[in-house]
BAFI-3210 file (N, C-alpha, C; in Angstrom, 3 decimals, decimal comma, padded with zeros to 6 digits):
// residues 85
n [1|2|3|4|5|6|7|8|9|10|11|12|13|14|15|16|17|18|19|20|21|22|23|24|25|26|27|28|29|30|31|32|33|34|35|36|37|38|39|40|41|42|43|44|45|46|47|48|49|50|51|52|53|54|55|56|57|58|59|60|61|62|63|64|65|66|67|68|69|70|71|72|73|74|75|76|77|78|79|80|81|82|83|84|85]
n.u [-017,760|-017,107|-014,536|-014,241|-016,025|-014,425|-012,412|-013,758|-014,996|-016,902|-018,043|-019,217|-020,446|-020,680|-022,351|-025,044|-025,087|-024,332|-026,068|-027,561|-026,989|-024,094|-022,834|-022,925|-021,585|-018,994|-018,131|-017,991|-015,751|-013,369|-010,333|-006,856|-005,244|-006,450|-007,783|-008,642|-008,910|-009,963|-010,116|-011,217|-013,397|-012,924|-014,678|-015,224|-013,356|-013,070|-016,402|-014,601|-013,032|-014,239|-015,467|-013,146|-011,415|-008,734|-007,405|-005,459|-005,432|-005,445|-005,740|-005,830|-006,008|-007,245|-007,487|-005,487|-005,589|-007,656|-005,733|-003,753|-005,197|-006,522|-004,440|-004,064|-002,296|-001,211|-002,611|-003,592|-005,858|-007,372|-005,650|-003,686|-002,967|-001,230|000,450|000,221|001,867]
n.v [-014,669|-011,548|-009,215|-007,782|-008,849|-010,724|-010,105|-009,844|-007,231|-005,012|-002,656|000,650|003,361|006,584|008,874|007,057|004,856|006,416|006,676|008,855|007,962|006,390|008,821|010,366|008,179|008,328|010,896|010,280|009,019|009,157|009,670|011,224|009,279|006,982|004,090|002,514|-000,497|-001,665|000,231|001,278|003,600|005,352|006,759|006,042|006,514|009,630|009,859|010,042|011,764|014,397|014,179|014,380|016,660|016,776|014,188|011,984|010,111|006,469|004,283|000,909|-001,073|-003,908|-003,631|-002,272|000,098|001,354|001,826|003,282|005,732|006,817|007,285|004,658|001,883|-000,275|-003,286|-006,909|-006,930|-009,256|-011,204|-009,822|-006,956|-003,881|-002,417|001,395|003,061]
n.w [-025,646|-024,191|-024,155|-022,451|-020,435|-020,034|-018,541|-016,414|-016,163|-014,496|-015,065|-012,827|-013,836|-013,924|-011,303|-010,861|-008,648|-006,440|-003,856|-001,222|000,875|000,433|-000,439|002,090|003,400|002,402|002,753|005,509|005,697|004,067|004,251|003,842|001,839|-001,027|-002,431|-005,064|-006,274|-008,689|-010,430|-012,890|-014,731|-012,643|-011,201|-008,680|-007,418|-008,181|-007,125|-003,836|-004,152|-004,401|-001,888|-000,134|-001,325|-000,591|-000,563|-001,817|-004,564|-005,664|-007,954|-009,686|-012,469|-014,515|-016,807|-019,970|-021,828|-020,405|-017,660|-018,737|-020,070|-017,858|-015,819|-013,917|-012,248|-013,920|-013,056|-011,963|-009,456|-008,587|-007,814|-006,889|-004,684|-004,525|-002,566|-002,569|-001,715]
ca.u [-017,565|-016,395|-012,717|-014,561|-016,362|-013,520|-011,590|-014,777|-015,484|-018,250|-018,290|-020,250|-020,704|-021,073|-023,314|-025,910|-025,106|-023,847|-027,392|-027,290|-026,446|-023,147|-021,992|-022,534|-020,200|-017,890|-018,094|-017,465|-014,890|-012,446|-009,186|-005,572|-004,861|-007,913|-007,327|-009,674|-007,924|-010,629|-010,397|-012,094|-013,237|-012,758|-016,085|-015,564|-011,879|-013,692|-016,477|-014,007|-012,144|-015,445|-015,961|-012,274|-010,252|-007,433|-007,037|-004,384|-006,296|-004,930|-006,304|-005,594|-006,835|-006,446|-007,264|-004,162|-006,471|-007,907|-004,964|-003,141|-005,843|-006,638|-002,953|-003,891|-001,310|-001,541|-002,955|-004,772|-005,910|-008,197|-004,227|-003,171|-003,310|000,320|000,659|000,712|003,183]
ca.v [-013,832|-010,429|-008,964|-007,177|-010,339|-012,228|-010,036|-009,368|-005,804|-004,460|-000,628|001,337|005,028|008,136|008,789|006,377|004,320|007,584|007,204|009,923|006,852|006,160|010,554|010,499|007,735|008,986|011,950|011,040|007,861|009,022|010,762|010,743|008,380|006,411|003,523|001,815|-001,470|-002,490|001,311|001,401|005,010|006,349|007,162|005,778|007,748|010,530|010,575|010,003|013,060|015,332|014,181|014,998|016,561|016,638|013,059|011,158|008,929|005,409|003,709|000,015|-001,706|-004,857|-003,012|-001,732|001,104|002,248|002,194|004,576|006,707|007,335|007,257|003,631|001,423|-001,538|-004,568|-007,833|-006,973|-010,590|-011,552|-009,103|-005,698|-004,041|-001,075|001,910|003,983]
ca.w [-024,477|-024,785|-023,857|-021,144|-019,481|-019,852|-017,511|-015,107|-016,247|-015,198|-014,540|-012,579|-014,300|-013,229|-010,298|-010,789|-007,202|-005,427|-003,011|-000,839|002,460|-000,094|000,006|003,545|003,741|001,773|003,271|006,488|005,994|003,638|004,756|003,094|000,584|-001,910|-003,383|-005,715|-006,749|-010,068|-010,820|-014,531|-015,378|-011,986|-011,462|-007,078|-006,874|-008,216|-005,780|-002,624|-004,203|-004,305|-000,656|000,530|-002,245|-000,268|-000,541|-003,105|-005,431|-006,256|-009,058|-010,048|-013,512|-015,465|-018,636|-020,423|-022,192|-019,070|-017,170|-019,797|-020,085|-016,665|-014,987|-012,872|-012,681|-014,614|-012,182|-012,022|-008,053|-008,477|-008,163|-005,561|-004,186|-003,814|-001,347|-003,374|-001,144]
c.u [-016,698|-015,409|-013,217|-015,131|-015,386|-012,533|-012,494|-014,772|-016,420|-018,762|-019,388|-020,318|-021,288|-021,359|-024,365|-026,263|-024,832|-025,487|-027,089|-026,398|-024,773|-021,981|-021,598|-021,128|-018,933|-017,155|-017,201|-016,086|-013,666|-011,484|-007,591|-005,811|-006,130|-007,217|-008,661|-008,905|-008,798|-011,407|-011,333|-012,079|-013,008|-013,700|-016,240|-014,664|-012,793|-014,940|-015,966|-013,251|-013,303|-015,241|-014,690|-011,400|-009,144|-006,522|-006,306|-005,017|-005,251|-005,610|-005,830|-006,366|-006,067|-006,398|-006,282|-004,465|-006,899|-006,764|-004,163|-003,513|-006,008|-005,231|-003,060|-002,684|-002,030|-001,438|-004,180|-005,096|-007,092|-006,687|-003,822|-003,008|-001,929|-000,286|001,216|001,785|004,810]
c.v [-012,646|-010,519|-008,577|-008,249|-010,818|-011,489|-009,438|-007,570|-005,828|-003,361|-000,374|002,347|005,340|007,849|007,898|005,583|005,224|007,855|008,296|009,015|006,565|007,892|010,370|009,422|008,182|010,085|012,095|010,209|008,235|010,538|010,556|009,798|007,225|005,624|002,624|000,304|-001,963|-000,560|002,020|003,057|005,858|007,043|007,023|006,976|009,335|011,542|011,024|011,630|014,104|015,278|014,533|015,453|016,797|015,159|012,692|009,937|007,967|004,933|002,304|-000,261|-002,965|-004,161|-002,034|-000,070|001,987|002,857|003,589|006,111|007,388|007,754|006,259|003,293|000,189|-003,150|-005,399|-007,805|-008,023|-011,306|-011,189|-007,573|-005,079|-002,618|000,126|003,605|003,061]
c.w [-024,880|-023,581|-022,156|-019,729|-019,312|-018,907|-016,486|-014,691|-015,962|-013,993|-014,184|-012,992|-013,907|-011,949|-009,765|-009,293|-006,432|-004,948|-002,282|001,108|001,737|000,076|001,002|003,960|003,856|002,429|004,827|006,694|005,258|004,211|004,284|002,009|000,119|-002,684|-004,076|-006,545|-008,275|-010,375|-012,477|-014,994|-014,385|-011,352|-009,210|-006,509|-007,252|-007,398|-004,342|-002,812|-003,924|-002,639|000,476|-000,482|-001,641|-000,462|-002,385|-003,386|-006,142|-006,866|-009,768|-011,171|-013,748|-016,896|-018,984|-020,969|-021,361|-018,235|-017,570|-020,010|-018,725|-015,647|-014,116|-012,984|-012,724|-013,562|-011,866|-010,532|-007,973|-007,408|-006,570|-005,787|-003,751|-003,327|-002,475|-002,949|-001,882]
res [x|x|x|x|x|x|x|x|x|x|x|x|x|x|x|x|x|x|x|x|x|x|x|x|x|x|x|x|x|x|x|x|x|x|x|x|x|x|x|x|x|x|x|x|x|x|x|x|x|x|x|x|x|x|x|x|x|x|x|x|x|x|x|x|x|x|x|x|x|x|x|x|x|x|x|x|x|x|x|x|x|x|x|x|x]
***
């Protein structure tokens, strides 16, 4: 089992699910603050930002790599979900 299975990776990239019934959501649901708690490449925070960039993107990971790279903060949210005010 890889590193990635074994902590229940498994990314969605890019656009690929962004249907056009998923924008509209987006579009019309997000307001202030985004949090994505199994944040990976960013790829959800990213569309919510397209669809309001006014909004403050939160980003959770377990991966130490990701986290780093992206600016998440480092969390197992299987675990728990902390309030990121």
């Amino acid at each position: 089992m890889t590193t990635k299975t074994a902590r229940g990776q498994f990314n969605t990239t890019k656009g690929a699910w962004l249907y056009p019934q998923v924008r509209a959501f987006l579009t019309a649901s997000v307001r202030g603050d985004v949090l994505d708690p199994f944040a990976g490449e960013g790829d959800l925070l990213a569309a919510a930002k397209t669809a309001c960039p006014e909004a403050h993107a939160h980003g959770y990971d377990i991966d130490e790599v990701l986290a780093a790279k992206r600016g998440w903060t480092l969390n197992d949210s299987l675990l728990g979900i902390p309030n990121p005010s």
